[in-house]
N, C-alpha and C positions, 0 to 999 in steps of 0.2 A: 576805523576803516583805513584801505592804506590811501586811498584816495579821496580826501574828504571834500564832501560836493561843495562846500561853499568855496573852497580852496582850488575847485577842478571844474574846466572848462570840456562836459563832456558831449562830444560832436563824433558823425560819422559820417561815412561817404556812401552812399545809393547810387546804383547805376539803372543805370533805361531798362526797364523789365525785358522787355521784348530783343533788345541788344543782347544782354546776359544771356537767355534762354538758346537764343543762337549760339552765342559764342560756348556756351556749357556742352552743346548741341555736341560740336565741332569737336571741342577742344577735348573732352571726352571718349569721344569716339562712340556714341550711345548710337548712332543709326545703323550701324552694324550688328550691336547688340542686339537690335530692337526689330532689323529686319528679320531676324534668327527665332527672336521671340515671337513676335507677332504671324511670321511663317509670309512674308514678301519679298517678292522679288527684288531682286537688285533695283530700286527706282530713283528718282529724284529725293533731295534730301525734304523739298517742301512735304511733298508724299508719306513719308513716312514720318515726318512730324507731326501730319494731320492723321493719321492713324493711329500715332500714339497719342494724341490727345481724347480722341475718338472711343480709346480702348477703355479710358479714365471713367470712373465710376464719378457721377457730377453731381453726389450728393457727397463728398468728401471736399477735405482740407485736403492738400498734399504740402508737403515743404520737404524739399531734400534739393540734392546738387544740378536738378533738372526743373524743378516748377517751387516757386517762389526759394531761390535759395538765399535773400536777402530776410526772410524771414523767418525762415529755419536758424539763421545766421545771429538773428538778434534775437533768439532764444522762444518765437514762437511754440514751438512744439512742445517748448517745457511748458510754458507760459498759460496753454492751453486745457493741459493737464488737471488747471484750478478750477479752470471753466466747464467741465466737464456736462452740469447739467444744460448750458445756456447751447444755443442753438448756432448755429454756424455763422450767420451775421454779426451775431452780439458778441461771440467769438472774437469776431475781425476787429470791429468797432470798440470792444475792449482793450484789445492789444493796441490797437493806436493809439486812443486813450492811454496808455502806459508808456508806451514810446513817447509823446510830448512830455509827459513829467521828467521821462528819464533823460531825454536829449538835451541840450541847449543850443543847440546847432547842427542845420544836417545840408550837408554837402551835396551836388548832383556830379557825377562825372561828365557830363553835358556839359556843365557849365562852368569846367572847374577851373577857368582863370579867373572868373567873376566870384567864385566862391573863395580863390587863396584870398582875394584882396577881403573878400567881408571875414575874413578870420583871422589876417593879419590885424585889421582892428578890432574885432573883440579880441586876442590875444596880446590889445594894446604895442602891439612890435610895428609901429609904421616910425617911419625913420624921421 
């Protein structure tokens, strides 16, 4: 492998779901989109985020650059793929299950003075 896991200390960084989902919101430009799509008025951005979540079919998974895209991101949707007969909880609860074996460390961007210093020492570099 090129990265051999005894050799590699492999850590990621998560950010605040609800933070991201905003900022994708925004930074995208989707409530335009979506006003178009859904057929709404010019309104408040809360407004039409509650209608696009409204619109969502809430026997589904979603993962893409609007709803869980930290998931999507650590390869849920492939990941899923394997799962195909297991039911949508066992889904979720498996892929976690997967992500602890795969991670050794996961970051929050909440917290992330506290987390350089917990990875400064596991990457043993404190001076």
């Amino acid at each position: 492998p090129l990265l051999p896991r005894e050799d590699t200390l492999y850590f990621t960084i998560l950010r605040n779901p609800r933070e991201q989902f905003f900022s994708n919101f925004i930074f995208f430009k989707h409530a335009e989109t979506l006003q178009k799509k859904l057929r709404l008025p010019t309104t408040s951005l809360d407004t039409t985020i509650s209608s696009y979540l409204k619109s969502l079919p809430s026997n589904i998974i979603t993962c893409n650059n609007i709803i869980n895209p930290m998931s999507f991101d650590l390869g849920f949707t492939a990941f899923r793929k394997t799962l195909e007969t297991a039911d949508r909880d066992s889904q979720i609860a498996y892929f976690i299950k997967y992500l602890e074996t795969e991670f050794d460390y996961v970051m929050m961007t909440d917290r992330f003075d506290e987390g350089l210093v917990v990875l400064t020492k596991l990457l043993e570099m404190e001076n």
